[in-house]
SEBA-808801 format. One record per residue (C-alpha): x negated, y negated, z negated; residue number from 1. Coordinates in Angstrom, 2 decimals. Layout:
! SEBA-808801
ATOM         u         v         w   seq
ATOM         X         Y         Z   NUM
...
This chain:
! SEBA-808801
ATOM         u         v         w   seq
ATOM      0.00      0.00      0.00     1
ATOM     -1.55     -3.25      0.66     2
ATOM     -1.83     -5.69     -1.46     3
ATOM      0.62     -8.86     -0.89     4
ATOM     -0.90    -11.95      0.59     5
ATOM     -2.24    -14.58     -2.12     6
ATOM     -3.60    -17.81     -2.58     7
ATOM     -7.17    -17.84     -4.19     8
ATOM     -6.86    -17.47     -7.98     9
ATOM     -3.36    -15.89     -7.94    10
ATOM     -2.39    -12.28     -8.34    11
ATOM      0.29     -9.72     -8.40    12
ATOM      2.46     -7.78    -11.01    13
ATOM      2.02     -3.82    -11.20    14
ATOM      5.80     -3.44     -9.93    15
ATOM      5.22     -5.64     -7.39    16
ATOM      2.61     -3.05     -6.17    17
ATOM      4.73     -0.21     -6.72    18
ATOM      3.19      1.05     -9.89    19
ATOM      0.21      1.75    -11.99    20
ATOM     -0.82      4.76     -9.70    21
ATOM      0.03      2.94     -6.35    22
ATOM     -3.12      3.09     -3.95    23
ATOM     -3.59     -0.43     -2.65    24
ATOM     -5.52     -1.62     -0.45    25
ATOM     -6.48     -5.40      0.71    26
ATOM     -7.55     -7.44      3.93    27
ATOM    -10.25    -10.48      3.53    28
ATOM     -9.41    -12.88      6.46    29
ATOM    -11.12    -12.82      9.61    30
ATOM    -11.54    -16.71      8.77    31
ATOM    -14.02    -16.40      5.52    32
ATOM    -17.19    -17.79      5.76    33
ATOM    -20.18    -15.47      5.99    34
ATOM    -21.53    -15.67      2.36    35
ATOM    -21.65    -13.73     -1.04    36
ATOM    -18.62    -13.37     -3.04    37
ATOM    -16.84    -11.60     -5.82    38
ATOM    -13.70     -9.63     -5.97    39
ATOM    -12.28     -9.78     -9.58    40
ATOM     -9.50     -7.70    -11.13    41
ATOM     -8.08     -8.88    -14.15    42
ATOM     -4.96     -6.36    -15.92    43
ATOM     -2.47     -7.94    -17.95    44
ATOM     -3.93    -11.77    -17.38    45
ATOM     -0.62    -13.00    -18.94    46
ATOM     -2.00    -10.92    -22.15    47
ATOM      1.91     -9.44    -22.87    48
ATOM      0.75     -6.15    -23.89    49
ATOM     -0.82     -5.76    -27.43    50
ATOM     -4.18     -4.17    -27.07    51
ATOM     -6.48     -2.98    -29.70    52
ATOM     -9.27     -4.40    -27.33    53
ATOM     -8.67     -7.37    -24.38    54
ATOM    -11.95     -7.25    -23.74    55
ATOM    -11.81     -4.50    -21.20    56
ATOM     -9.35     -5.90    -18.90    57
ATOM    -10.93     -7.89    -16.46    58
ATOM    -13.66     -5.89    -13.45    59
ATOM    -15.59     -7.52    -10.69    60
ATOM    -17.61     -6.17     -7.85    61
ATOM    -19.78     -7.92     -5.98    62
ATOM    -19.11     -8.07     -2.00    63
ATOM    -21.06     -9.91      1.01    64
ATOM    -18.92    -10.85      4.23    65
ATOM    -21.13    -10.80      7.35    66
């Protein structure tokens, strides 16, 4: 399932993506610069679900666009 289109800095609910177990995938636009960049993941950035740790919920990977 991809993932729906989004303005930089904005993201997407779980049920919007059809679940915690949904596959998605995600297209970066034929228009970004060449460059370095970072892809980062953040789960529950509203912070609505009491955690014993919310220090775990945010990944990034590095990518480069050629």
């Amino acid at each position: 399932m991809p993932l729906p289109a989004l303005p930089p800095g904005q993201g997407a609910t779980i049920s919007q993506l059809g679940g915690a177990d949904t596959p998605v995938g995600f297209t970066i636009p034929a228009t970004t610069a060449s460059g370095s960049y970072f892809l980062v993941f953040k789960i529950d950035a509203t912070e609505t679900h009491v955690e014993a740790s919310e220090g775990n919920n945010v990944w990034s990977y590095a990518i480069t666009v050629n």
